[in-house]
C-alpha positions as CSV (number, residue, x, y, z in Angstrom):
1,X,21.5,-20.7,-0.4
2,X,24.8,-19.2,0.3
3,X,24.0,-15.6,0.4
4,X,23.8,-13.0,3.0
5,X,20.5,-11.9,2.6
6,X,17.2,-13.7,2.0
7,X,14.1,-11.8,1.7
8,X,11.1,-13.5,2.6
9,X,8.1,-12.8,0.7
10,X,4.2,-13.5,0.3
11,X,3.0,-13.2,-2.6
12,X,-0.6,-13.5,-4.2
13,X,-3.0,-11.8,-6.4
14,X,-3.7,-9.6,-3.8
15,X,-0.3,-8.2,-3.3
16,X,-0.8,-4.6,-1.8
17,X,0.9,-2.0,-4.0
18,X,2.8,-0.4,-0.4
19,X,4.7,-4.0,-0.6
20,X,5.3,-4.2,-4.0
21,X,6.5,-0.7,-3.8
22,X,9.1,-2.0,-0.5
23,X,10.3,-4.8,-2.5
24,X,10.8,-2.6,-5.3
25,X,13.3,-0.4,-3.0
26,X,14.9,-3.4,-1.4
27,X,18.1,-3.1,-4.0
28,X,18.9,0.7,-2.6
29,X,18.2,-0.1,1.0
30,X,20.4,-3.6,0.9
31,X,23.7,-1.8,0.9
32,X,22.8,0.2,3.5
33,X,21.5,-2.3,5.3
34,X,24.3,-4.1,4.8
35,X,27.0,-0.7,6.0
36,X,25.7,-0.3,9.2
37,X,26.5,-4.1,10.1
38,X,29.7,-3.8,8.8
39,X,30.2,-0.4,10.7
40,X,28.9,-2.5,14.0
41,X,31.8,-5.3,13.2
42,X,29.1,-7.8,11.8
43,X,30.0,-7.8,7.8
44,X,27.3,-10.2,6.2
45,X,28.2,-12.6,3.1
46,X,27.8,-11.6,-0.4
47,X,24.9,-11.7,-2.7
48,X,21.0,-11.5,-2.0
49,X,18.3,-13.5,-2.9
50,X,14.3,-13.7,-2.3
51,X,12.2,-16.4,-1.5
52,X,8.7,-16.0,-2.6
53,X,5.8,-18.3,-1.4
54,X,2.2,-18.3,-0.2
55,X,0.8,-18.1,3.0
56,X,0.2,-21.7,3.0
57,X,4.1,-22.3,2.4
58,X,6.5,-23.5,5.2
59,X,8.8,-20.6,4.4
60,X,5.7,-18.1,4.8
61,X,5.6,-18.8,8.4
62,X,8.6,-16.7,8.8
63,X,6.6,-13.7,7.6
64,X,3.1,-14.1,8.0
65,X,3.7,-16.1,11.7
66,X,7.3,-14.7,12.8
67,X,7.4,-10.9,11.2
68,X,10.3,-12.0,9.7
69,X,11.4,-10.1,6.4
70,X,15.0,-11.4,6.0
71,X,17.2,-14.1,7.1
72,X,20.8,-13.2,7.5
73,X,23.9,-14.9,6.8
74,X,27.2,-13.5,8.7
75,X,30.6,-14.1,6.9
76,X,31.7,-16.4,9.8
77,X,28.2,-18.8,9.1
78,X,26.2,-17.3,11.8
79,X,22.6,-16.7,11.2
80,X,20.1,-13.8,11.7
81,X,16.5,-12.7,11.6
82,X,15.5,-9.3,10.8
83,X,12.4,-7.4,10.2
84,X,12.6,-4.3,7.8
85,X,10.7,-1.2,7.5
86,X,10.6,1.1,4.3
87,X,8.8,4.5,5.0
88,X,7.6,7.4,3.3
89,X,7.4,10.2,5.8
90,X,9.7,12.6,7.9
91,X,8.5,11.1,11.2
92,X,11.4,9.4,11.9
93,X,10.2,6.5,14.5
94,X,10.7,3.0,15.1
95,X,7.0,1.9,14.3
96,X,5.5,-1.2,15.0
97,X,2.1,-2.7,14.7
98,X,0.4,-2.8,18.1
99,X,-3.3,-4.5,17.0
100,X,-4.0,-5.3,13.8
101,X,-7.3,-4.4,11.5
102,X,-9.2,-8.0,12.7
103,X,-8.4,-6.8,16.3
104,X,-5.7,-9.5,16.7
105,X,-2.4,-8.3,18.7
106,X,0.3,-7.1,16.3
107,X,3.8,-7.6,15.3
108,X,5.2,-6.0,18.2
109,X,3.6,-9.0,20.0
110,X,4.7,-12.1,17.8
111,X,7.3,-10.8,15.8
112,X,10.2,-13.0,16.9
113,X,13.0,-10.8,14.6
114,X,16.5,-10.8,16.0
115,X,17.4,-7.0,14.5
116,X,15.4,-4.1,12.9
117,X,15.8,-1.9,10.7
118,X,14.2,1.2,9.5
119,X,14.3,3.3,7.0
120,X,12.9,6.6,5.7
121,X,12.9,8.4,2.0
122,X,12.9,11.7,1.1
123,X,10.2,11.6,-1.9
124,X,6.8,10.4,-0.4
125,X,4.5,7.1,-1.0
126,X,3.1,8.6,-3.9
127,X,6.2,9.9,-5.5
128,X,7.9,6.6,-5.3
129,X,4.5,4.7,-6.8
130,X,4.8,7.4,-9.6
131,X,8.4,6.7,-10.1
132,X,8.1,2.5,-9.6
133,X,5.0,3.2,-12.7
134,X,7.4,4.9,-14.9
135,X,10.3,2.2,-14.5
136,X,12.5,5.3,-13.1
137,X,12.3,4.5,-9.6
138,X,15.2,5.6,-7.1
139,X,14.6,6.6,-3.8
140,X,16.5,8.9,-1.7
141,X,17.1,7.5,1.8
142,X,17.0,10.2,4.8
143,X,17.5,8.7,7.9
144,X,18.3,4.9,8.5
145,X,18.1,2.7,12.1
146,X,19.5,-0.6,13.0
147,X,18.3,-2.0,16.2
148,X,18.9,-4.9,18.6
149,X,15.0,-5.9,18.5
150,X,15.0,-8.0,21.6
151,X,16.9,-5.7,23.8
152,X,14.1,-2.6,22.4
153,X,11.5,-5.2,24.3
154,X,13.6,-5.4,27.8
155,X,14.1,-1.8,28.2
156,X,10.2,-1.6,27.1
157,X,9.2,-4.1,29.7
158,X,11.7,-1.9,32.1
159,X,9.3,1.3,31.2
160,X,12.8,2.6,30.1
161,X,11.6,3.4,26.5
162,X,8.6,5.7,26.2
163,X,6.0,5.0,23.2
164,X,3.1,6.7,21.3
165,X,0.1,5.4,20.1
166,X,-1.4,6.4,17.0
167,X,-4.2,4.6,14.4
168,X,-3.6,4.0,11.0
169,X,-6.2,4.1,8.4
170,X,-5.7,2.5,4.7
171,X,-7.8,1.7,2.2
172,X,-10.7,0.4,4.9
173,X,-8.4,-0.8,7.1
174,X,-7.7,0.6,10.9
175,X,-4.6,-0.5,12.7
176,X,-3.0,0.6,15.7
177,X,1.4,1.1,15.8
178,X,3.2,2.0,19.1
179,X,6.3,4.3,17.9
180,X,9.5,6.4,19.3
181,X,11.5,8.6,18.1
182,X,14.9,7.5,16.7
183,X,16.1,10.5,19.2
184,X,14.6,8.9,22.2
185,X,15.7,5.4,21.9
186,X,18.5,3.8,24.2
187,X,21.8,3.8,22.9
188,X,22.1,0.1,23.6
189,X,19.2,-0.9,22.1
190,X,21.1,0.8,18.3
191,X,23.1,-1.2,16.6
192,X,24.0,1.6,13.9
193,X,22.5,4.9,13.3
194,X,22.6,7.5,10.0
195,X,20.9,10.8,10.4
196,X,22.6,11.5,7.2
197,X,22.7,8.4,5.0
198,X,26.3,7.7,3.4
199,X,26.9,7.0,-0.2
200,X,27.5,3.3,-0.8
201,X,28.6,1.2,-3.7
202,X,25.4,-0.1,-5.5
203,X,26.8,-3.7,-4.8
204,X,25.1,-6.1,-7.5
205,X,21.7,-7.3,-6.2
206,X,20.1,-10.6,-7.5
């Protein structure tokens, strides 16, 4: 497929709502998304598309064994990997999973992602789930990120980025994220950066 965006997706009868509710937001955040590479001189291809498979799938390796959420098509043919982050508070961190609920390391460890990117809304978790119930969902994005993942893990290696531990708690489940703040990470790690988000055309999404 010729387009410049492929989402990746598991899916099963066991979906959790928090990525039902992220894939729901996916056609607001693409154009963004898709802004702050052309503002860093790396405009993708047209069009989007989504993949959807089971864990048993080939193509769910790139999630379930890679963190991979998207695989990016440039518009002179070269390919990316990104992993994407939609969230619902004012925190404004680059979060990632240090040790997941079974105890096994997280994706901060096996995620092998070229670029992320992160994203924050203005109306909360429940809001948006309100909203996405409704059929009036429309989120309003606050602050967006777009890093160079693998140079985030040299200067992390280099103690040159400081990070927080905190435990997360859902639903019976305890996990454990390392984050910074957006303010506190090396400028050569960001590829683009919006404390204010611009408006963007609502390109068409497929």
């Amino acid at each position: 497929m010729d387009y410049g965006i492929i989402y990746i997706m598991i899916v099963d009868d066991k979906t959790d709502v928090r990525f039902k509710l992220a894939e729901a937001c996916n056609e607001f955040t693409d154009p963004i998304l898709r802004k702050m590479f052309v503002d860093a001189g790396m405009e993708l291809k047209s069009g989007s598309a989504c993949i959807k498979c089971k864990k048993e799938d080939l193509k769910g390796r790139y999630d379930l064994v890679e963190g991979i959420d998207m695989l990016l098509r440039f518009k002179d043919d070269t390919k990316g990997t990104l992993q994407q982050k939609t969230l619902y508070t004012d925190w404004n961190t680059a979060t990632f999973e240090e040790m997941k609920t079974s105890g096994k390391p997280g994706a901060w460890y096996y995620c092998t992602a070229q670029y992320y990117f992160v994203i924050y809304t203005v109306e909360s978790d429940a809001e948006l789930r309100e909203q996405l119930k409704n059929g009036n969902l429309k989120p309003t994005i606050n602050e967006a990120i777009l890093l160079n993942l693998a140079e985030v893990h040299k200067l992390s290696m280099n103690n040159k980025i400081m990070w927080e531990n905190n435990i997360n708690q859902y639903e019976g489940r305890r996990s454990s994220f390392r984050y910074t703040f957006f303010k506190d990470i090396p400028k050569s790690c960001i590829i683009a950066k919006y404390s204010i988000v611009p408006d963007v055309p609502n390109l068409p999404f497929e």
